[in-house]
C-alpha atoms as one frame of an Amber mdcrd trajectory, in Angstrom:
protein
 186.382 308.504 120.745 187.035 305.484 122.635 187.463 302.122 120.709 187.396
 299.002 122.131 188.107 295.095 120.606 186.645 292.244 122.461 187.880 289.182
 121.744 187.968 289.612 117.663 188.794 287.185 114.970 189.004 287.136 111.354
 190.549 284.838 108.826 191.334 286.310 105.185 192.941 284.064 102.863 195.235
 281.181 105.353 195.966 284.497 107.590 193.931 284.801 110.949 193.654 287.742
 113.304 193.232 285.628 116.850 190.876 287.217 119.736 192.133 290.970 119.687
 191.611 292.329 122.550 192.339 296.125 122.615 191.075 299.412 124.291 192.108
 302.654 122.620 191.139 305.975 124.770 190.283 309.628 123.593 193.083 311.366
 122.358 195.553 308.493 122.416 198.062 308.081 119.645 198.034 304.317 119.679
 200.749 302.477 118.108 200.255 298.920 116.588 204.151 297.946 115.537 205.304
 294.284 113.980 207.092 292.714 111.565 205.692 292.149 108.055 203.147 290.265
 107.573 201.412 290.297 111.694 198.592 291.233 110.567 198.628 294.851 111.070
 197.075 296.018 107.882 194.104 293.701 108.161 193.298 295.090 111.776 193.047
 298.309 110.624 190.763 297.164 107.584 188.767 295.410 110.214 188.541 298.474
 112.632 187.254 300.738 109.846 184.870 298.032 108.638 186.345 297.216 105.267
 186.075 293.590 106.887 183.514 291.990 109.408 184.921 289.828 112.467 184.385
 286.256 112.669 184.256 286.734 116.269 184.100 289.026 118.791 182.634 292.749
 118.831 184.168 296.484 118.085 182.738 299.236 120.318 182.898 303.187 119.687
 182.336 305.358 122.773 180.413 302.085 124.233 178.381 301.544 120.934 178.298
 297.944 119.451 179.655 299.099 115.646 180.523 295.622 114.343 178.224 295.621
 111.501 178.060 299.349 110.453 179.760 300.615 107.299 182.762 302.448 107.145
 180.534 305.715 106.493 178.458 305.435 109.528 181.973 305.408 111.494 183.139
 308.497 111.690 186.963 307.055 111.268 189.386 308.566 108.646 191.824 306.399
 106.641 195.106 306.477 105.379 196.452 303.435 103.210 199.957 302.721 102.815
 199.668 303.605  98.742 198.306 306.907  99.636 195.759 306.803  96.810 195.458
 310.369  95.418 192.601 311.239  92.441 195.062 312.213  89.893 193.046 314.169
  87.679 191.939 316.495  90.713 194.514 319.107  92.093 195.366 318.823  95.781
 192.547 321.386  96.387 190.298 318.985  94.556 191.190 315.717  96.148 190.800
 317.672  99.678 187.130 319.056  98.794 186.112 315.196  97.864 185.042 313.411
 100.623 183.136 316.645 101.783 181.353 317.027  98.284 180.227 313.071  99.028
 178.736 314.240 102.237 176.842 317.027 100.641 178.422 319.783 102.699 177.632
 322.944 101.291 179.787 325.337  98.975 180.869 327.883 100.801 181.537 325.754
 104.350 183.626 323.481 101.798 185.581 326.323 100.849 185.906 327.784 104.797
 187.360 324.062 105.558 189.764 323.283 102.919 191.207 326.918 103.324 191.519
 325.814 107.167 192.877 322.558 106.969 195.345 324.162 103.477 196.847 326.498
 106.220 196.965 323.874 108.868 198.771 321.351 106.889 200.768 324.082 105.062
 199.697 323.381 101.417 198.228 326.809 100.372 201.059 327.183  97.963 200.812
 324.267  95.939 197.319 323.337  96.050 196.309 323.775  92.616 199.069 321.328
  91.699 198.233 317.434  90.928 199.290 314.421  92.700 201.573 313.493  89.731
 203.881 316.387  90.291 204.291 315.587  94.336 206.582 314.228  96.404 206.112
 310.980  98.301 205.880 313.445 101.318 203.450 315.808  99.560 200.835 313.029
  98.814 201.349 311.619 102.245 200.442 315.293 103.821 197.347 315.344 100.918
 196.214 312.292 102.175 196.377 313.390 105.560 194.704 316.394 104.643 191.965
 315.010 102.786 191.026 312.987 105.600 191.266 316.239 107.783 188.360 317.461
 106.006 185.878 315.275 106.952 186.751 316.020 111.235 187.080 312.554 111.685
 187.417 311.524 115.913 189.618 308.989 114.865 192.483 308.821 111.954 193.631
 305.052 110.827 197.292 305.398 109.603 198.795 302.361 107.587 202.595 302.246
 107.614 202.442 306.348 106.356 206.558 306.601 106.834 207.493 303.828 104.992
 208.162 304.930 101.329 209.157 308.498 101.939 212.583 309.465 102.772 214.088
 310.113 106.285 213.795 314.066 106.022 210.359 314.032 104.557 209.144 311.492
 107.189 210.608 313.601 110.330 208.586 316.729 108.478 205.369 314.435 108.246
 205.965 313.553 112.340 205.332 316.767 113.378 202.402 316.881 111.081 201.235
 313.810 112.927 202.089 315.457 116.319 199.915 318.441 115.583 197.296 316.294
 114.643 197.532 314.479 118.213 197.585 317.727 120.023 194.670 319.169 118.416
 192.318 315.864 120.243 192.406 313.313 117.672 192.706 309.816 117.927 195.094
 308.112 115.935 195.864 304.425 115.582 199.064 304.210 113.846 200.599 300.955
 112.388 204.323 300.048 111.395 207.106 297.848 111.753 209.739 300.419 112.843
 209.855 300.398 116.376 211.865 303.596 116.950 208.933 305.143 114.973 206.542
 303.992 117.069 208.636 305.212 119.807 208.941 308.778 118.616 205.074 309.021
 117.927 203.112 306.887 120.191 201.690 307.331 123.922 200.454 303.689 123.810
 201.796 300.374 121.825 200.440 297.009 121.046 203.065 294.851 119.531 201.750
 292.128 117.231 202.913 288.812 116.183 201.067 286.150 113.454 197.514 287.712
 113.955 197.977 287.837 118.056 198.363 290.743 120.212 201.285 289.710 122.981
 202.002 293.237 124.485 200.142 296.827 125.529 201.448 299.098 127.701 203.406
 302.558 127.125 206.060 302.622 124.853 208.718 303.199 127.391 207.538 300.439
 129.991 207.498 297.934 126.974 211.034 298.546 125.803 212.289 298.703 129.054
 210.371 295.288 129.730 209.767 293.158 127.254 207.555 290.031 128.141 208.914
 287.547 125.358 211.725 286.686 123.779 209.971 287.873 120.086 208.957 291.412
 121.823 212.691 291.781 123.209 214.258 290.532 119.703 211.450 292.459 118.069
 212.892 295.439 120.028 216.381 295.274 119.449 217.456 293.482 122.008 220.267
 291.219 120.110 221.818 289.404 123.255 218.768 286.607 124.119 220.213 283.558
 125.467 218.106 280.599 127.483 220.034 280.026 131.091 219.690 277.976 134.282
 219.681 279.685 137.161 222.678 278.485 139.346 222.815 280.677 142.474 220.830
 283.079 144.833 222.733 286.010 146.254 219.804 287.946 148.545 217.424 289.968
 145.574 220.057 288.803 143.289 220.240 285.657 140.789 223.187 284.267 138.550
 222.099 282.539 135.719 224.705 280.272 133.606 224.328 280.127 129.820 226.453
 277.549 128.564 228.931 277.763 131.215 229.159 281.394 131.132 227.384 283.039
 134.819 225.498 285.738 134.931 224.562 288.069 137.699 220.574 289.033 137.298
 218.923 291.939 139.688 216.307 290.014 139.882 215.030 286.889 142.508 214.346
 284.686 139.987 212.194 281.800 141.106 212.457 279.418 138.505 215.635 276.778
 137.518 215.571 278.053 134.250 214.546 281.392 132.537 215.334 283.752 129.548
 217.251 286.696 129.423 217.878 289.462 127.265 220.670 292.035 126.784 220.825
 295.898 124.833 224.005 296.067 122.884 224.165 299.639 124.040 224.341 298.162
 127.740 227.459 296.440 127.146 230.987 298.492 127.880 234.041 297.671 125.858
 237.018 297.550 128.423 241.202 296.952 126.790 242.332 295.408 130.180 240.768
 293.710 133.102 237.842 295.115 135.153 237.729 293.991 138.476 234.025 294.661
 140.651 232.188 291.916 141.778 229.203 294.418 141.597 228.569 293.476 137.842
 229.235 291.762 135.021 233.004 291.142 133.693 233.711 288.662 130.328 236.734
 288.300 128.835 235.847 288.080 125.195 237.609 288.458 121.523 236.151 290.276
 118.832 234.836 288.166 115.955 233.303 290.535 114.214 232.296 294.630 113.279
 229.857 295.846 111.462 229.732 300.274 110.431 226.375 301.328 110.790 227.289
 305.169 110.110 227.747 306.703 113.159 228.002 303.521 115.128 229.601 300.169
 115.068 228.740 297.010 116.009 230.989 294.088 117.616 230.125 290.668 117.621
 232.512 289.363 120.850 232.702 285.848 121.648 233.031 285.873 125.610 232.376
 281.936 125.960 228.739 283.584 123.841 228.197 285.308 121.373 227.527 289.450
 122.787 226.397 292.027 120.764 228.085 295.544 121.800 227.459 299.066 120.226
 230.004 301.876 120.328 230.510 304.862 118.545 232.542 305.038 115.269 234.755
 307.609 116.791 235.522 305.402 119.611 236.091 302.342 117.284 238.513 305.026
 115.253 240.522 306.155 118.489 240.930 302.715 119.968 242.044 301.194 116.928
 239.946 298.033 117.296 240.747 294.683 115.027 239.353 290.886 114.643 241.208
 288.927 117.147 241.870 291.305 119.167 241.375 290.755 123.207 238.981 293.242
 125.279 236.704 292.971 128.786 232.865 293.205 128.411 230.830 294.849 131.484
 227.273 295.137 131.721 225.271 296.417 135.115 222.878 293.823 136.505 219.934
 295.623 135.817 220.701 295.572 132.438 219.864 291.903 132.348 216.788 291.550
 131.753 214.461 288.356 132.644 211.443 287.952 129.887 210.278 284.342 130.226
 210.864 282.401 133.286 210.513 278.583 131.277 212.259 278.622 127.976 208.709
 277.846 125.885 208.616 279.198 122.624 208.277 282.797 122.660
């Protein structure tokens, strides 16, 4: 099932989904990440026609569907809540939506016997939602949904209030899901999520759509400063750029020059920098081919199995190292080191410092 958004709008309440333009091909599991409160929920709601557009038009395999019911769409849904019947057993709540439909006895029971082994819930599904865990209800809910051979699954946020073992066993549910042809259009506001799961990403801001592309490409180049902050890229600095060298650029931010890989064509841009690009060095580096700061560390924060230094090399970088690493070397506040980063780790987003 293809699915296509021209140009839609809706307002609900003061929020307002602006001209979403999106094309979601057969078989693609189509990620829609950004922060809280984007929009995301209410573009799936509007997608499975809980809400009507303002504006513009929603297609299904090239058939105007803007005004149909969710019923007549043939799209499955999964809230974030994961709304279970709770006096029906998970055999029950799976046999539901085909009851609705009038499907007949014994092709209900061929189905939910099929989809029971698929999902693997045979053994518990004469148990009720009240005795599951947050994973369990999520892979009900899936299941249910299952049952109806929808060409398209909505998923809203379905990681976010199960824990991390649960929601890597729930991943490869989703995977299986993918593989077997369906469609999925999956929203959340953990990119590495999205990562894991999707083939395709939109990444949306206030109610607007600012990037599509592949996962990969997008991470690798962000477009605006939100998308790369959005992304994890914590060094984002506004610079002038000073100096051509052939393909190259150097940029200065506040004094500080940086060499670019990139001709950039502009007096002023934005760039970005990963904190994972960024080496830690305990005496001088000297290679004119990249990137060498003299910096002291401000600041560390443990994140479990890695750390992260705040270094103030005339700016404030960002760097990410292991913990063992931080262990071995001994590192303190005050303390001197060298920062190198490659070139083409510098990453141009915006060539005019407008608001992202």
């Amino acid at each position: 099932m293809v699915i296509e958004l021209e140009r839609v709008s809706k307002t609900w309440g003061k929020f307002e989904l602006k001209n979403v333009e999106l094309k979601i091909e057969n078989g693609d599991y189509f990620i829609i990440v950004g922060p809280t409160g984007a929009g995301k929920t209410l573009l799936l709601e509007t997608i499975m026609g809980f809400h009507r557009p303002d504006e513009g038009k929603i297609f299904l395999d090239g058939v105007n569907i803007t005004d149909a019911p969710p019923e007549k769409r043939n799209i499955g849904y999964v809230s974030q809540k994961c709304v279970l019947f709770p006096h029906m057993n998970i055999r029950q709540n799976i046999e539901f939506g085909l009851k609705m439909r009038g499907t007949e006895k014994t092709e209900r029971n061929q189905i939910i016997n099929q989809i029971l082994e698929f999902t693997g819930l045979e053994a518990i599904q004469h148990r009720r939602p009240a005795t599951l865990s947050g994973g369990e209800k999520q892979k009900v809910a899936l299941a249910r949904v299952l049952a109806t051979k929808p060409k398209t699954i909505l998923l809203d946020e379905p990681l976010t209030a199960i824990d991390p073992e649960t929601a890597r066993e729930v991943k490869r549910e989703l995977k299986r899901i993918s593989r077997n042809g369906i469609t999925i259009i999956h929203v959340t506001h953990n990119q590495v999520e999205g990562f894991s799961l999707g083939n395709k990403m939109a990444v949306i801001r206030s109610g607007e759509i600012v990037q599509v592309g592949k996962p990969k490409e997008i991470f690798a180049n962000p477009k605006t400063e939100f998308v790369a902050k959005f992304l994890g890229y914590e060094n984002v600095f506004k610079a002038q750029v000073v100096e051509k060298q052939g393909s190259f650029s150097v940029v200065s931010v506040e004094g500080v020059r940086i060499k670019v890989s990139e001709d950039v064509n502009t007096s002023e841009c934005i760039v970005a920098i990963r904190p994972e690009e960024i080496n830690i060095h305990f005496s001088q580096i000297r290679d004119n081919a990249i990137n060498v700061l003299k910096g002291t560390i401000i600041e560390f924060v443990d994140q479990g199995p890695n750390v992260s230094l705040l270094v103030d090399a005339g700016l404030p970088f960002q760097a990410l190292m292991t913990k063992r690493f931080f262990v071995e070397k001994n590192l303190e506040i005050g303390q001197n080191v060298w920062l190198t980063f490659e070139s083409e780790s510098v990453k141009v987003i915006q060539h005019k410092w407008a608001t992202a």
